[in-house]
MARZATOR-871279 format. One record per residue (C-alpha): y, x negated, z. Coordinates in steps of 0.05 Angstrom, whole numbers, padded with zeros to 5 digits, always signed. Each point is the difference from the previous one (the first is absolute). Example, Ala and Ser with C-alpha at 12.3 -4.5 7.8 and 13.67 -1.06 7.14 Angstrom:
BEGIN
-00090-00246+00156 +00069-00027-00013 
end
This chain:
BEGIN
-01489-00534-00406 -00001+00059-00051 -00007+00051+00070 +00072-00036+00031 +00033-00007-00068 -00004+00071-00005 +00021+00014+00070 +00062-00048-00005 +00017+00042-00067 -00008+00066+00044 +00046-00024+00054 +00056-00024-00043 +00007+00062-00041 +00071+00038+00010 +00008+00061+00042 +00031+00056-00053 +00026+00030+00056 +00050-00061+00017 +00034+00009-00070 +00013+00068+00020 +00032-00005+00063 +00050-00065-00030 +00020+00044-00057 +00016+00059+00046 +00042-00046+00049 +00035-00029-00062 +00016+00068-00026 +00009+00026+00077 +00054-00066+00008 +00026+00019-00062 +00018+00075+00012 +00027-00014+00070 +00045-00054-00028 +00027+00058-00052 +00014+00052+00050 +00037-00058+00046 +00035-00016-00067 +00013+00074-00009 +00023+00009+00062 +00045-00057+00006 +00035+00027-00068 +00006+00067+00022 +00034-00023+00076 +00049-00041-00046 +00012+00050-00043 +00020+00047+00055 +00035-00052+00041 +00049-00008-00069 +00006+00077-00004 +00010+00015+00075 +00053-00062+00006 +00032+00033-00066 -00004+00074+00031 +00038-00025+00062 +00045-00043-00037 +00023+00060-00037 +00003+00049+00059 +00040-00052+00044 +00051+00006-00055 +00019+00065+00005 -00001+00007+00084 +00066-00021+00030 +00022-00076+00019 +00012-00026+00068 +00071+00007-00008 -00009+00074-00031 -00047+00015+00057 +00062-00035+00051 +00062+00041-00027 -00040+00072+00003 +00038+00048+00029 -00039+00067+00024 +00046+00062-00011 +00044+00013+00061 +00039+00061+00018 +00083-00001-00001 +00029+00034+00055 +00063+00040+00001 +00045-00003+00065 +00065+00029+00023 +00066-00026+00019 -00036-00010+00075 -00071-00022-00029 -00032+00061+00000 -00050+00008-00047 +00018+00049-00054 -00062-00004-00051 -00056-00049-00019 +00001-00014-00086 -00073-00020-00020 -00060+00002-00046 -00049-00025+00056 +00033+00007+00068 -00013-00056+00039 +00033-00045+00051 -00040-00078+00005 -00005-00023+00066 -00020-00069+00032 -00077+00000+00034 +00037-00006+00060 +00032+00063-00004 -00074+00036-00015 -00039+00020+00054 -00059-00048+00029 -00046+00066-00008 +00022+00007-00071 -00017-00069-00017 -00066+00003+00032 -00015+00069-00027 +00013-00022-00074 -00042-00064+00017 -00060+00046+00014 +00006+00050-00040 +00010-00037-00061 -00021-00078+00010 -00015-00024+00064 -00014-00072-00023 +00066-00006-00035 +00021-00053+00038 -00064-00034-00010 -00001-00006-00075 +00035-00032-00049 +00018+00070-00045 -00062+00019-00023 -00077+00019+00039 -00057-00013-00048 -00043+00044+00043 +00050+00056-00012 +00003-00019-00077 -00085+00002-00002 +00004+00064+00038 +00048+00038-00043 -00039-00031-00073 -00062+00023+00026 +00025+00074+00009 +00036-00012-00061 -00070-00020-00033 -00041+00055+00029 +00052+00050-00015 +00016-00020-00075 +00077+00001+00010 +00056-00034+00052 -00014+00038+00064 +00001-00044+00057 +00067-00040+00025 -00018-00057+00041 +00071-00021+00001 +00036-00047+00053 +00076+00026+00020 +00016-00063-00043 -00028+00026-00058 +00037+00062+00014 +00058-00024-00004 -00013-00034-00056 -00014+00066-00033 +00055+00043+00029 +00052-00050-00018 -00022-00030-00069 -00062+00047-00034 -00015+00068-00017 -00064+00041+00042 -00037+00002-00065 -00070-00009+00027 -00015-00056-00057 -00037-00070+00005 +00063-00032-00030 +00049+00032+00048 -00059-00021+00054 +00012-00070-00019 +00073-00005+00000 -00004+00030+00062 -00040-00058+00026 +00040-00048-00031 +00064+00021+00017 -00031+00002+00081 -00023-00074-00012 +00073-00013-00015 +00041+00044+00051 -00048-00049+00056 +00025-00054-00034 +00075+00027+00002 +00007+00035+00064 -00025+00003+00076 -00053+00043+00032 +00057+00038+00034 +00054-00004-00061 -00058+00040-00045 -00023+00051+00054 +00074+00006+00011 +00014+00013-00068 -00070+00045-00001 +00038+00045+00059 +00066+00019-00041 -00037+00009-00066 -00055+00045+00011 +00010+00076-00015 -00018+00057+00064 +00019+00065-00038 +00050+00045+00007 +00052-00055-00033 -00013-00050+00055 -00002-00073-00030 -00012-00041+00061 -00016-00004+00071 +00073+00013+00022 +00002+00064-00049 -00060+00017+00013 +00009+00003+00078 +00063+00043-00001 -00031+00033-00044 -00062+00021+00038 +00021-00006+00071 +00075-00009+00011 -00001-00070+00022 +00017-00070-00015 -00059-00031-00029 -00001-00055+00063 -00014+00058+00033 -00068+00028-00028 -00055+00011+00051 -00071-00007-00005 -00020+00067-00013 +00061+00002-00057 -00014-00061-00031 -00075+00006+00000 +00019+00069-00039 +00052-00039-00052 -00047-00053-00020 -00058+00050-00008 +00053+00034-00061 -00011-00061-00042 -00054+00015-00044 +00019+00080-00018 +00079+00009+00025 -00017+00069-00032 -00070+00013+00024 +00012-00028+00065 +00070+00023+00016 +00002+00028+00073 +00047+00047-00020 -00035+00034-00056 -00072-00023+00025 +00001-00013+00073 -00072+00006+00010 -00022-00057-00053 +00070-00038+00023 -00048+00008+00071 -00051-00023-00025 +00032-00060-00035 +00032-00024+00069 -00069+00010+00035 -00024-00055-00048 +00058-00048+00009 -00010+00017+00082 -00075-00021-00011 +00008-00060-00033 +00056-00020+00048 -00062+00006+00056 -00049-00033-00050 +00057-00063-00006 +00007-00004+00073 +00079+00020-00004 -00017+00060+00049 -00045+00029+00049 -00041+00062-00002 +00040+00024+00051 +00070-00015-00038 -00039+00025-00061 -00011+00069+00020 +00071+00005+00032 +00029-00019-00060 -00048+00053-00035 +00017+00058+00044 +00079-00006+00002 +00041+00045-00036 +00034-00014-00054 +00077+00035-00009 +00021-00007-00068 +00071+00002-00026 +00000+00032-00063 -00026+00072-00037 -00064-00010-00050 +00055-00007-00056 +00028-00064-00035 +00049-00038+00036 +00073+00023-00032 +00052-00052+00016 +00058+00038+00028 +00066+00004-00035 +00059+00005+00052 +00062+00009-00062 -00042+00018-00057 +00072+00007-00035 +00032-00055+00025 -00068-00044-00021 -00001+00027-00068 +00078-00021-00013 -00016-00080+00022 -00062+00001-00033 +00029+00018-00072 +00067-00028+00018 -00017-00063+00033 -00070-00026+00014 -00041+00018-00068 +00058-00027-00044 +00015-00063+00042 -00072-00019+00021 -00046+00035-00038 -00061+00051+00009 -00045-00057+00017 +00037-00034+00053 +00025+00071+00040 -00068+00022-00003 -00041-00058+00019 +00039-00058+00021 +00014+00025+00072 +00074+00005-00004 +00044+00015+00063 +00048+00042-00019 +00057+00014+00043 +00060+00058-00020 +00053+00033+00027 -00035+00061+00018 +00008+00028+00073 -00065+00036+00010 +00031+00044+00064 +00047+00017-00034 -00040+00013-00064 -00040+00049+00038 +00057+00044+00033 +00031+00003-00072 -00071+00036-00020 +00001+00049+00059 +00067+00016-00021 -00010+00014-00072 -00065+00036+00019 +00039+00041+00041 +00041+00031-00054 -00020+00069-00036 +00019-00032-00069 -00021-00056-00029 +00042-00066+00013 +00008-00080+00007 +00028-00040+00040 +00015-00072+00000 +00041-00052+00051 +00033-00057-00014 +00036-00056+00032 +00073-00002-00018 +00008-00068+00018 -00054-00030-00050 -00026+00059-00048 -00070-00007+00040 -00042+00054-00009 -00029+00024+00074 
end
C-alpha cells in the first residue's frame, strides 16, 4: 500500500515546465494583441491624416467647371483686306486642331513614345507610379516620371514642373478627374495642342510647320516618329540644334512602334533610313511681320485699348484690316528705292481706309 501510495503521489505531481509554456502563451497572446492594437491605431490614424491631406489638396486644384472653361493660349492672326496673313500676335504660338486633323502616325507615335496603354487605363498606371517611387527611393530625390499623357496634361495645364510629392499628387488627382470629365480622344486631343516642341512651337500644328512645312494631317512616319521623340528634352532633343540625339530619339519611338506591332521590320527600317528635309534654320521660330508700321498703329490705336493685352495675345483673335498687302509691298520697293529717306502712305478716298 505504502509502495503505490507513493507512486500515485509521484504520478500526480505537476510538470514545472507546463506553467512555463501557459505564461509564455499568455504573455505571447498578449503582445500580439498589442501590436494588432497598435497597428490598427496607427492605420486609423493615417487613414484620418491621408483623407485630411487630400481633402486639403483637392481644394486648391481646379473644379470641373474650372477644368471645362480652360482655354490654352492661342495665337491672333493678322490678315489683309484679301485675307492674307499679315502677322501672328502671341505669347505661345499655337493653332488647336481637332484629332482628326492630326496625322494617324502622329497619334500612334505619341501613343508609343509616351503611353502606349493610354487607352487602356483609367488616368493613372500603378506599375508606372511603383517604377518611378522606387527610382525615386534608391536615388533619394524625384527622378523618375512614370507619367500617363493624362497626367501630363494635367500638369501642363493646371501645375508647375516642381519635382515635389505634393505637386506628384495633384497631378494624380487632377488625372483621376480629367477621366472623369473628358474622353480618351478629347484629352489626347487636348495633350496634342498643349505640349511644347521648341523653337516657339506649342502644338502639333505649330510644331509641324514649324519643323517640316506641312499641315500637321500631313506628318509621315519618319516625321512624326522624330516629333514625338522631342517630348521629353525639346532642347536636348531638338533636330535642329541636336540632330543626332533627335535620331536617336525617333529610333526609339520606330522601335517601339515594331515592339507594339504598329509596323514591320521592314517599314521600320524604311522609316529609319528616309531623309528628313527640314523647313527652318537652327534658330527660334520669328513670326513674320508683313506691316510692322501699320501693326504697331492698330495695336496701340485699336486692339490693346479696346480688347486688352490678354485677349490680342492669347485669345486667338481674327483680325481683319484694310491693309492691301500687294500693294503694301510695292509702296516698300518704292520708298527703298529713294536716295533719301522717306514715307509713304495710301489711302482710299472714298472711306479714309488705310491700304
Amino acid at each position: 500500500m505504502a509502495t503505490r501510495q507513493q507512486s500515485d503521489a509521484t504520478t500526480s505531481a505537476p510538470d514545472p515546465r507546463k506553467k512555463t509554456h501557459g505564461k509564455a502563451y499568455r504573455v505571447l497572446r498578449t503582445l500580439l494583441a498589442f501590436i494588432l492594437l497598435l497597428l490598427l491605431s496607427i492605420t486609423a490614424v493615417a487613414t484620418v491624416v491621408g483623407t485630411l491631406f487630400l481633402r486639403d489638396l483637392s481644394s486648391e486644384l481646379p473644379t470641373a467647371e474650372a477644368i471645362l472653361a480652360y482655354k490654352n493660349s492661342i495665337a491672333s492672326v493678322v490678315y489683309d483686306r484679301n485675307k492674307e496673313v499679315i502677322a501672328k500676335l502671341f505669347m505661345e504660338n499655337r493653332n488647336p486642331l481637332e484629332l482628326r486633323d492630326i496625322s494617324p502616325w502622329m497619334i500612334k507615335a505619341t501613343l508609343a513614345a509616351e503611353d502606349s496603354s493610354f487607352y487602356q487605363h483609367s488616368g493613372i498606371k500603378i506599375s508606372g507610379i511603383i517604377r518611378a517611387l522606387w527610382v525615386d527611393i534608391m536615388h533619394q530625390k524625384v527622378r523618375q516620371g512614370g507619367s500617363t499623357i493624362t497626367q501630363q496634361l494635367a500638369r501642363n495645364l493646371f501645375l508647375t514642373q516642381d519635382r515635389t510629392f505634393k505637386r506628384k499628387v495633384k497631378e494624380l488627382m487632377l488625372a483621376i478627374r480629367l477621366e472623369k470629365i473628358f474622353s480618351k480622344d478629347a484629352i489626347l486631343q487636348k495633350y496634342l495642342n498643349t505640349i511644347y516642341f521648341g523653337h516657339g512651337a506649342w502644338g502639333i500644328d505649330t510644331a509641324a510647320h514649324t519643323f517640316f512645312g506641312k499641315e500637321a494631317k500631313d506628318l509621315t512616319l519618319p516625321e512624326s516618329a522624330l516629333l514625338a521623340g522631342i517630348l521629353p528634352g525639346p532642347g536636348k532633343y531638338s533636330p535642329l540644334l541636336h540632330f543626332k540625339a533627335a535620331k536617336q530619339r525617333q529610333e526609339y519611338v520606330l522601335d517601339r512602334f515594331v515592339a507594339l506591332g504598329w509596323i514591320t521590320e521592314e517599314e521600320r527600317a524604311a522609316a529609319s533610313g528616309t531623309k528628313l528635309v527640314f523647313n527652318h534654320t537652327p534658330n527660334k521660330v520669328a513670326e513674320y511681320n508683313r506691316a510692322p508700321y501699320f501693326l504697331s498703329h492698330i495695336l496701340f490705336n485699336d486692339l490693346l485699348p479696346k480688347y486688352g493685352t490678354e485677349m490680342v495675345y492669347n485669345g486667338g483673335l481674327e483680325i481683319h484690316t484694310t491693309l492691301d498687302l500687294k500693294l503694301q509691298e510695292e509702296s516698300d520697293k518704292a520708298v527703298q528705292t529713294l536716295k533719301t529717306q522717306g514715307a509713304l502712305v495710301a489711302m482710299d478716298p472714298a472711306t479714309g481706309e488705310v491700304l
